[in-house]
TORLO-265012 format. One record per atom (N, C-alpha, C): residue number from 1; residue in three letters; atom name; x, y, z. Coordinates in steps of 0.02 Angstrom, whole numbers, plus 50000, padded with zeros to 5 digits. Example, Ala and Ser with C-alpha at 12.3 -4.5 7.8 and 13.67 -1.06 7.14 Angstrom:
// residues 2
<rec><n>1</n><res>ALA</res><atom>N</atom><east>50660</east><north>49716</north><up>50390</up></rec>
<rec><n>1</n><res>ALA</res><atom>CA</atom><east>50615</east><north>49775</north><up>50390</up></rec>
<rec><n>1</n><res>ALA</res><atom>C</atom><east>50660</east><north>49835</north><up>50390</up></rec>
<rec><n>2</n><res>SER</res><atom>N</atom><east>50642</east><north>49888</north><up>50354</up></rec>
<rec><n>2</n><res>SER</res><atom>CA</atom><east>50684</east><north>49947</north><up>50357</up></rec>
<rec><n>2</n><res>SER</res><atom>C</atom><east>50645</east><north>50002</north><up>50394</up></rec>
This chain:
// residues 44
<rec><n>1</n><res>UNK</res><atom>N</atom><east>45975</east><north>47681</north><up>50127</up></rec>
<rec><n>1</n><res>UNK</res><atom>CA</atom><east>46042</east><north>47673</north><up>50151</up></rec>
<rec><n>1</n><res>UNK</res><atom>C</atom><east>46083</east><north>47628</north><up>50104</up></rec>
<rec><n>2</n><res>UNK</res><atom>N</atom><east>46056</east><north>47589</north><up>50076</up></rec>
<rec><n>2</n><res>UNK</res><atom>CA</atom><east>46092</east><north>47510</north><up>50029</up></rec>
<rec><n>2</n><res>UNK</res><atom>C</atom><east>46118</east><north>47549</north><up>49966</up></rec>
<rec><n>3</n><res>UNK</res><atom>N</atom><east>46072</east><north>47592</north><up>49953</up></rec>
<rec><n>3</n><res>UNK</res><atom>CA</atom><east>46080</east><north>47619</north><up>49891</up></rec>
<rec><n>3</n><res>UNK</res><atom>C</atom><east>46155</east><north>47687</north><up>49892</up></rec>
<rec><n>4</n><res>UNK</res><atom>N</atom><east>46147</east><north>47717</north><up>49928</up></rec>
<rec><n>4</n><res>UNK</res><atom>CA</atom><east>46186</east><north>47736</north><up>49943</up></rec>
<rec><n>4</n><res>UNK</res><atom>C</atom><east>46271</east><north>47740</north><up>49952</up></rec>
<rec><n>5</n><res>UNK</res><atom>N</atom><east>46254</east><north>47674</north><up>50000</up></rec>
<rec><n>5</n><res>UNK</res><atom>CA</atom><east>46323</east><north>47617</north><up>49995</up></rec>
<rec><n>5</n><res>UNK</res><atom>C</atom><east>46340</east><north>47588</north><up>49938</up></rec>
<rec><n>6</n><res>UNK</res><atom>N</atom><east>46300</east><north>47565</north><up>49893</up></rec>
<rec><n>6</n><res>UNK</res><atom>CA</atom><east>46316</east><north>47549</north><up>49832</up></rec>
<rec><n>6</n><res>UNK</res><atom>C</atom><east>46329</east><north>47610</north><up>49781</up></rec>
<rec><n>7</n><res>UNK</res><atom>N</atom><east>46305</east><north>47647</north><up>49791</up></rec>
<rec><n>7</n><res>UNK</res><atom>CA</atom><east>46341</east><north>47714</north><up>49737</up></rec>
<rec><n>7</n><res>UNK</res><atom>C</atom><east>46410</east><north>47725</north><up>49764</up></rec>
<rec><n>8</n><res>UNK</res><atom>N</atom><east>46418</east><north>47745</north><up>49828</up></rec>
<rec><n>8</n><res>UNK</res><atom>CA</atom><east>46490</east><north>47744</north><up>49842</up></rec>
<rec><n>8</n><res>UNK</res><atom>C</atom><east>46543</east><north>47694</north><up>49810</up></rec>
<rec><n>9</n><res>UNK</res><atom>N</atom><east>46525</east><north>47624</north><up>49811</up></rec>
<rec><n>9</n><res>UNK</res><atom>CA</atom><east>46569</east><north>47587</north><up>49793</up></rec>
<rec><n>9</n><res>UNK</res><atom>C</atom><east>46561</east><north>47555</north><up>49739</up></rec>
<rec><n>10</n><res>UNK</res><atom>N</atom><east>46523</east><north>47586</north><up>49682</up></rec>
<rec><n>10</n><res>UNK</res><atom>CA</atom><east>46541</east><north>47602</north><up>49599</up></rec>
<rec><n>10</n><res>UNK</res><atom>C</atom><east>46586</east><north>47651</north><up>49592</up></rec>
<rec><n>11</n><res>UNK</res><atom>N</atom><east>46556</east><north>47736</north><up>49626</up></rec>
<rec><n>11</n><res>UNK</res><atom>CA</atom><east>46590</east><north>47764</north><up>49614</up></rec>
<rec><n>11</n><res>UNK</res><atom>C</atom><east>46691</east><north>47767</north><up>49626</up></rec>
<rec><n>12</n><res>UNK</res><atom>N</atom><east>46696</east><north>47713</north><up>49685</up></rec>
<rec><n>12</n><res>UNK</res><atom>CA</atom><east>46747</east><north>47713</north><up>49687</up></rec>
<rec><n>12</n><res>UNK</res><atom>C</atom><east>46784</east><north>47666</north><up>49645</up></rec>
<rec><n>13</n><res>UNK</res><atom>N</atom><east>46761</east><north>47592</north><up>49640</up></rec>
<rec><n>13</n><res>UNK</res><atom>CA</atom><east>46775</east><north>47528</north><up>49604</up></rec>
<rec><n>13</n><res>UNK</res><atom>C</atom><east>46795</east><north>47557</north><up>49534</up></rec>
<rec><n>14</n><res>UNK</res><atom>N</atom><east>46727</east><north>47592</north><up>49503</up></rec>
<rec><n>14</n><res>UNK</res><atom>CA</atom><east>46722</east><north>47594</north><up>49412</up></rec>
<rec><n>14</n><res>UNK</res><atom>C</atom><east>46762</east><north>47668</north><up>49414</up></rec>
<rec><n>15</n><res>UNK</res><atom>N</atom><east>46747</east><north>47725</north><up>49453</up></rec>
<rec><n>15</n><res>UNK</res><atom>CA</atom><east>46787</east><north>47796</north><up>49428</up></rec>
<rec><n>15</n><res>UNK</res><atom>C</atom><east>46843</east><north>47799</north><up>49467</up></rec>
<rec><n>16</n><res>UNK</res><atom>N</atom><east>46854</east><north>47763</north><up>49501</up></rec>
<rec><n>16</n><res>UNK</res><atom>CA</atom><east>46934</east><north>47769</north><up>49544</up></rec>
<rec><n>16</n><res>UNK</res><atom>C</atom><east>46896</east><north>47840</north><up>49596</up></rec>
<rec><n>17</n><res>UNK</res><atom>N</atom><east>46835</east><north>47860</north><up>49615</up></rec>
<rec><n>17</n><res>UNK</res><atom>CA</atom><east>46843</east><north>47904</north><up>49670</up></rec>
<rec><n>17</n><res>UNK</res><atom>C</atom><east>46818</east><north>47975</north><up>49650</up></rec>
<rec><n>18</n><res>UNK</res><atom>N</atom><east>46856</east><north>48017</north><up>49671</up></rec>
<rec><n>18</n><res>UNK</res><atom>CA</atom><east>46854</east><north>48076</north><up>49639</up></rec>
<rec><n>18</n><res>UNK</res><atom>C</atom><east>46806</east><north>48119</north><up>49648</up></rec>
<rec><n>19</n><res>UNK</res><atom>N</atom><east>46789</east><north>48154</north><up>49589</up></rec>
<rec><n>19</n><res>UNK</res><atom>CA</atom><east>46726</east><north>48211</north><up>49590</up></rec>
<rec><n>19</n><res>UNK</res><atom>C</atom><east>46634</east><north>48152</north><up>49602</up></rec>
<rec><n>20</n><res>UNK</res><atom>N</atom><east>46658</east><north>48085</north><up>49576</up></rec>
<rec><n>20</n><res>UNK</res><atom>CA</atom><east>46600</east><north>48042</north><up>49558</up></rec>
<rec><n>20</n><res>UNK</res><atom>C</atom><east>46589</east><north>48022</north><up>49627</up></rec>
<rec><n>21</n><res>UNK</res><atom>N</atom><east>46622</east><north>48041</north><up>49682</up></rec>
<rec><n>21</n><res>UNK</res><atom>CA</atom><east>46614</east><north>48014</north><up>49750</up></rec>
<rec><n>21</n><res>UNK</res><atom>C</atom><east>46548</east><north>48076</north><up>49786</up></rec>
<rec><n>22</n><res>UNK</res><atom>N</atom><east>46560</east><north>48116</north><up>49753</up></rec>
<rec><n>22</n><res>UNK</res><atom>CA</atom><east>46529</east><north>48200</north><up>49805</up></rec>
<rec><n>22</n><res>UNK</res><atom>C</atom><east>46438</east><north>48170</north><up>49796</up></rec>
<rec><n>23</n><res>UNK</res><atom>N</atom><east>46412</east><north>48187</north><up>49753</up></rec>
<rec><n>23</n><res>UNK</res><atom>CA</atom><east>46352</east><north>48158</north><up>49735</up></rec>
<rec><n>23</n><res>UNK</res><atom>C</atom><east>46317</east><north>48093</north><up>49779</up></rec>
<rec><n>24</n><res>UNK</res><atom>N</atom><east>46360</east><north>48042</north><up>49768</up></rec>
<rec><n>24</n><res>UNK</res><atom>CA</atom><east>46349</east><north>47983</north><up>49812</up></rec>
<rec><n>24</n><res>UNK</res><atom>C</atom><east>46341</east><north>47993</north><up>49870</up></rec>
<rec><n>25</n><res>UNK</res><atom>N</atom><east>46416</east><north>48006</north><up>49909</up></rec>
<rec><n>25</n><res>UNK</res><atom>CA</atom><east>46414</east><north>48034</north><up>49981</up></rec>
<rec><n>25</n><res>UNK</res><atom>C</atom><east>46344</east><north>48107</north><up>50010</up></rec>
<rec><n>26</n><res>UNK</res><atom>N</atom><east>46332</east><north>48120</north><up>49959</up></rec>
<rec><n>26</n><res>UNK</res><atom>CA</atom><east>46263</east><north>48198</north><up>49987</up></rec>
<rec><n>26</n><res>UNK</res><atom>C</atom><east>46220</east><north>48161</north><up>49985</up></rec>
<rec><n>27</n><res>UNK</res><atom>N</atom><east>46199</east><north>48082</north><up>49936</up></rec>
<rec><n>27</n><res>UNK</res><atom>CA</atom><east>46139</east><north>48053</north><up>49945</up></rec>
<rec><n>27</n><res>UNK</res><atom>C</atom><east>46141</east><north>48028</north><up>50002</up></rec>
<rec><n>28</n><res>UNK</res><atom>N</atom><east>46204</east><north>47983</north><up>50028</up></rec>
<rec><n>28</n><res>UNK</res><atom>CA</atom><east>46190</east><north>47951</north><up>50077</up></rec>
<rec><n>28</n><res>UNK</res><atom>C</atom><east>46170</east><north>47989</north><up>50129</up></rec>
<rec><n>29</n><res>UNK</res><atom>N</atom><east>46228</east><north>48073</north><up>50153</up></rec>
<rec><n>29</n><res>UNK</res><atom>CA</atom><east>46193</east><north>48094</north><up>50192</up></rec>
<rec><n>29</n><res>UNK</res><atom>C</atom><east>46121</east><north>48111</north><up>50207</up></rec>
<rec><n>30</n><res>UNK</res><atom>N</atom><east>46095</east><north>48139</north><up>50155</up></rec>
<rec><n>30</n><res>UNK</res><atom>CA</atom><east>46023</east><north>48162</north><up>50160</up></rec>
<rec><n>30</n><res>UNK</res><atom>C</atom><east>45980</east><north>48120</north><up>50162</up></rec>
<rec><n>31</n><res>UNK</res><atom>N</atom><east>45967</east><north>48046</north><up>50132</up></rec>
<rec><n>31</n><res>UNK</res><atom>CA</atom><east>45944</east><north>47999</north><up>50165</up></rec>
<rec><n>31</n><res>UNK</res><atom>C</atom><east>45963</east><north>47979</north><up>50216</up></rec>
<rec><n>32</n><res>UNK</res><atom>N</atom><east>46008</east><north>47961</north><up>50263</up></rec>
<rec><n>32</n><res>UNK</res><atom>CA</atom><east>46021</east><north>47972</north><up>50323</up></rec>
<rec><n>32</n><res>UNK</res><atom>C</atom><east>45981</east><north>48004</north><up>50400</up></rec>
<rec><n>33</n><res>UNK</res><atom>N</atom><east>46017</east><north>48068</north><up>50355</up></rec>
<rec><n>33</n><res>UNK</res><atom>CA</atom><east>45966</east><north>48134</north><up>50403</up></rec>
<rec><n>33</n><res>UNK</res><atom>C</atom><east>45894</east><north>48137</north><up>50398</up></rec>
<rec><n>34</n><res>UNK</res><atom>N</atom><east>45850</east><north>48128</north><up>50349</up></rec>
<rec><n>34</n><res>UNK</res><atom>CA</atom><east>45777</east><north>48124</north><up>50328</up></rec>
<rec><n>34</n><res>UNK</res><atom>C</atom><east>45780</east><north>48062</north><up>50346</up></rec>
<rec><n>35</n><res>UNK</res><atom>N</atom><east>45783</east><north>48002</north><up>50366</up></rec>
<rec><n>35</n><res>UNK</res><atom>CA</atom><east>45772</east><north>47922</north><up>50386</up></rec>
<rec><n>35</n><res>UNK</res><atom>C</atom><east>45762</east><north>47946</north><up>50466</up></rec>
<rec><n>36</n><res>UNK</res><atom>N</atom><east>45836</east><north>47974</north><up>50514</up></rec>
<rec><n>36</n><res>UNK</res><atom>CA</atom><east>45836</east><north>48006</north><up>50583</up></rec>
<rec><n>36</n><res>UNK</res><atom>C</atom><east>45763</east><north>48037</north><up>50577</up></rec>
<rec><n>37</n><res>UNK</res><atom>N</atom><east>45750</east><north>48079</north><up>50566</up></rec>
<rec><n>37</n><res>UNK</res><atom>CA</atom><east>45703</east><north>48128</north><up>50569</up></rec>
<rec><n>37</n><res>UNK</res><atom>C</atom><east>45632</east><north>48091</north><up>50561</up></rec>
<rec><n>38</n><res>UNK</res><atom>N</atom><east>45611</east><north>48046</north><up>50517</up></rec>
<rec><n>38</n><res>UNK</res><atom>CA</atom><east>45553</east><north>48007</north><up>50503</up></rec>
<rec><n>38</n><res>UNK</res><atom>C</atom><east>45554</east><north>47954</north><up>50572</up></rec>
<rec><n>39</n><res>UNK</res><atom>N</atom><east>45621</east><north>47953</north><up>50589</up></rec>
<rec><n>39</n><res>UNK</res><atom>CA</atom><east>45625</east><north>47897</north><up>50647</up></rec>
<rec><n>39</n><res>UNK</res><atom>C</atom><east>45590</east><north>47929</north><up>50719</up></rec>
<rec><n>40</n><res>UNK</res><atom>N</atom><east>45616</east><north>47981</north><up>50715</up></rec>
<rec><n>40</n><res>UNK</res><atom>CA</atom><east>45618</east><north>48021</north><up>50792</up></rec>
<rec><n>40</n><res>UNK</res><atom>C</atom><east>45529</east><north>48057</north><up>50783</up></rec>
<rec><n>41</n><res>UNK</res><atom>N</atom><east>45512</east><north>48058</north><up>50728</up></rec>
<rec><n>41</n><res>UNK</res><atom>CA</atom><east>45444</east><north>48094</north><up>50730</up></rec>
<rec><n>41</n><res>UNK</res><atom>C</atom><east>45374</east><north>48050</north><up>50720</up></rec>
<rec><n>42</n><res>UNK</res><atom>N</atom><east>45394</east><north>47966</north><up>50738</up></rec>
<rec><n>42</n><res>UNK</res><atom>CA</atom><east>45357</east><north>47923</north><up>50742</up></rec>
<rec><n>42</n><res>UNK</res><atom>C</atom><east>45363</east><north>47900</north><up>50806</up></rec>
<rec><n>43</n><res>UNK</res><atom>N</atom><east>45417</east><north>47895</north><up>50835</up></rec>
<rec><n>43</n><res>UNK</res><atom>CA</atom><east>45415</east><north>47888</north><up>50907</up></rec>
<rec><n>43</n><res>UNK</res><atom>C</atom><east>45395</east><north>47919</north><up>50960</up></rec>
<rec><n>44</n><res>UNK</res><atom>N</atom><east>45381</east><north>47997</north><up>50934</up></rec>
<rec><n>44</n><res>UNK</res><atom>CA</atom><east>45346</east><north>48036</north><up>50975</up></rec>
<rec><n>44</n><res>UNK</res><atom>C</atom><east>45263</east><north>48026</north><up>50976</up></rec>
């Protein structure tokens, strides 16, 4: 998740945003969703 957050806010700080945001934002999601999923299939 940290990592994530921190790509976002290079990509925004150092490239002003943009195309350098898409990449960042799909990591965070998919770590996200795979973190949920590791969560919910240990609690069972």
């Amino acid at each position: 998740m940290q990592n994530g957050t921190l790509a976002i806010v290079v990509a925004t700080s150092v490239f002003g945003g943009g195309l350098y945001l898409i990449p960042a934002a799909t990591y965070s999601l998919i770590m996200f969703a795979s973190s949920l999923i590791y969560i919910f299939a240990i609690k069972k």
